[in-house]
C-alpha positions as CSV (number, residue, x, y, z in Angstrom):
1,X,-80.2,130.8,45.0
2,X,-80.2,127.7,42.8
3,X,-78.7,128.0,39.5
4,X,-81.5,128.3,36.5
5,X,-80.3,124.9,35.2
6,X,-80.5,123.1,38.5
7,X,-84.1,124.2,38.9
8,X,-84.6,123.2,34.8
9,X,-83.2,119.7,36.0
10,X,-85.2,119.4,39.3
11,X,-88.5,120.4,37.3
12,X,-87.9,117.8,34.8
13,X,-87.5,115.1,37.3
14,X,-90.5,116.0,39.3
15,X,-92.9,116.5,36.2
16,X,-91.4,113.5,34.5
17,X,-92.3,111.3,37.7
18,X,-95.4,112.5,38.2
19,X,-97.0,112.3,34.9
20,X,-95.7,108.3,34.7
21,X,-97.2,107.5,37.9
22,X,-100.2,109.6,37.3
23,X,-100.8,107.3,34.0
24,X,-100.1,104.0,35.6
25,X,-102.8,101.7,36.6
26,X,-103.0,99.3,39.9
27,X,-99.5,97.0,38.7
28,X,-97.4,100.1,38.1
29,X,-97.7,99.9,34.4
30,X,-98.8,102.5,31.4
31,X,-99.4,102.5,28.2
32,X,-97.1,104.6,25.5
33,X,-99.7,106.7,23.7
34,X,-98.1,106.3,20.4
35,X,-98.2,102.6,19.9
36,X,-100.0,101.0,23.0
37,X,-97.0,99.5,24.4
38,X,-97.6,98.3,28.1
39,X,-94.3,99.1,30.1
40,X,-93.6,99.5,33.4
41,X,-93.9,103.8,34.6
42,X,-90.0,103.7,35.2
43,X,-88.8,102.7,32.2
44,X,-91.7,105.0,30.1
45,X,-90.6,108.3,29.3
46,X,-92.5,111.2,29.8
47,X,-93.5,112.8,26.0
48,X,-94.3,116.1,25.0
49,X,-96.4,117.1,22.7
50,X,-95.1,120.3,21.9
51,X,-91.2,119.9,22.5
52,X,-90.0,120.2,25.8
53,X,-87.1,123.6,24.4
54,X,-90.8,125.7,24.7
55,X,-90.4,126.8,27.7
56,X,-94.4,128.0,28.3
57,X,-95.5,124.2,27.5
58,X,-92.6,122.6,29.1
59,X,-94.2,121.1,32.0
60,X,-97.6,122.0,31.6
61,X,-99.9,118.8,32.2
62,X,-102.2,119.0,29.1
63,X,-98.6,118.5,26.7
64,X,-97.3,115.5,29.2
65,X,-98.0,112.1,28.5
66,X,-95.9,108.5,29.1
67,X,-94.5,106.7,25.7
68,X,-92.3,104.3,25.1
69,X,-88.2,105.0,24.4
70,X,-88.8,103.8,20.9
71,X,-91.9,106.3,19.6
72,X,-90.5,109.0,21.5
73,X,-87.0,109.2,20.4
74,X,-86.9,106.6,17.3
75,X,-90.1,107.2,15.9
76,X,-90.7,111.4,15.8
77,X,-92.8,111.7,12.8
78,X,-95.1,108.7,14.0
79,X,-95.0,109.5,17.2
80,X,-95.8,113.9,16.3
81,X,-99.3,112.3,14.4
82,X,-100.7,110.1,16.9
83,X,-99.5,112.0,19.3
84,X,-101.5,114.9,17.8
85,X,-104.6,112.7,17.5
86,X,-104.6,111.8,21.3
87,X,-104.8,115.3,22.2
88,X,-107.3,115.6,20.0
89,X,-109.3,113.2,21.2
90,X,-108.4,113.6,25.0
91,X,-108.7,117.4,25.3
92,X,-110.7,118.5,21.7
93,X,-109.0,120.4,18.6
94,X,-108.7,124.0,20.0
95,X,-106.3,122.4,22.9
96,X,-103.8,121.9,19.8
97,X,-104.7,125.4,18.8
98,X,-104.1,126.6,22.5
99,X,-100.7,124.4,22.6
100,X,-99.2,125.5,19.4
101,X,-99.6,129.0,20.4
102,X,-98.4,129.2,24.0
103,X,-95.1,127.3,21.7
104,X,-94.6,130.8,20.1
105,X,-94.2,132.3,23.6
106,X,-90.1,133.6,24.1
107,X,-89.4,133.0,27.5
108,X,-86.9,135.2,29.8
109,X,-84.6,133.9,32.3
110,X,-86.6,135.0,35.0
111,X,-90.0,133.5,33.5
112,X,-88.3,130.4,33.1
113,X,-86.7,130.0,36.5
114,X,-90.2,131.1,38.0
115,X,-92.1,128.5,35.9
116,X,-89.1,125.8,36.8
117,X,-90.0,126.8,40.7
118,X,-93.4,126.4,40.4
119,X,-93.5,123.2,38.4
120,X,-91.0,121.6,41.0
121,X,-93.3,123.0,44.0
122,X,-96.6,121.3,42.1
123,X,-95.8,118.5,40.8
124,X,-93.8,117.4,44.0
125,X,-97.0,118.3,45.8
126,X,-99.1,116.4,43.1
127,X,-97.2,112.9,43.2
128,X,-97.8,112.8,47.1
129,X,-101.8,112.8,46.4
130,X,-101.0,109.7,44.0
């Protein structure tokens, strides 16, 4: 059996991937949702809405989009309000509503070992169909 921060890692990886390709266009480039940077998916990083220590939201699609190094670790506060009015606009208000509340969720080991699994085993799946 894997060790619980082995599978964190090997989620991360496979999520993180995915949701750059998934965003890039027919060059292999996206655009940072914060500031409209165009960057190449390999050097993007893959943002969170709500921060990737919540466990419940971690790698769920709807809170995973590419940005650029600079909004997502430089500019937080910048990056928290237009970040906030992309999902807004992308997925409507109550997906905010829906995402701040699944943050409140405590996770256990074992639900956060068994969301790591399944994130690994769908998004590995996912980035094959890309």
């Amino acid at each position: 059996m894997k060790k619980l921060s082995t599978l964190v890692h090997d989620a991360d990886r496979a999520t993180s991937e995915y949701i750059r390709m998934k965003y890039s266009d027919f060059a292999g480039n996206v655009t940072c949702i914060t500031c409209g940077k165009y960057l190449p998916w390999k050097d993007a990083h893959c943002a969170h809405y709500i921060e990737r220590g919540r466990i419940e939201t971690r790698w769920l699609e709807e809170n995973l989009h590419p940005a650029c190094s600079g909004c997502n670790v430089f500019m937080k506060e910048r990056h928290k309000r237009r970040y906030t009015l992309f999902i807004i606009d992308t997925y409507g208000r109550e997906k905010v509503k829906e995402l701040e509340a699944l943050e409140k969720i405590v996770v256990s080991p074992s639900r956060k070992r068994q969301l790591a699994e399944e994130a690994i085993e769908y998004y590995r799946e996912a980035v094959k169909t890309l």
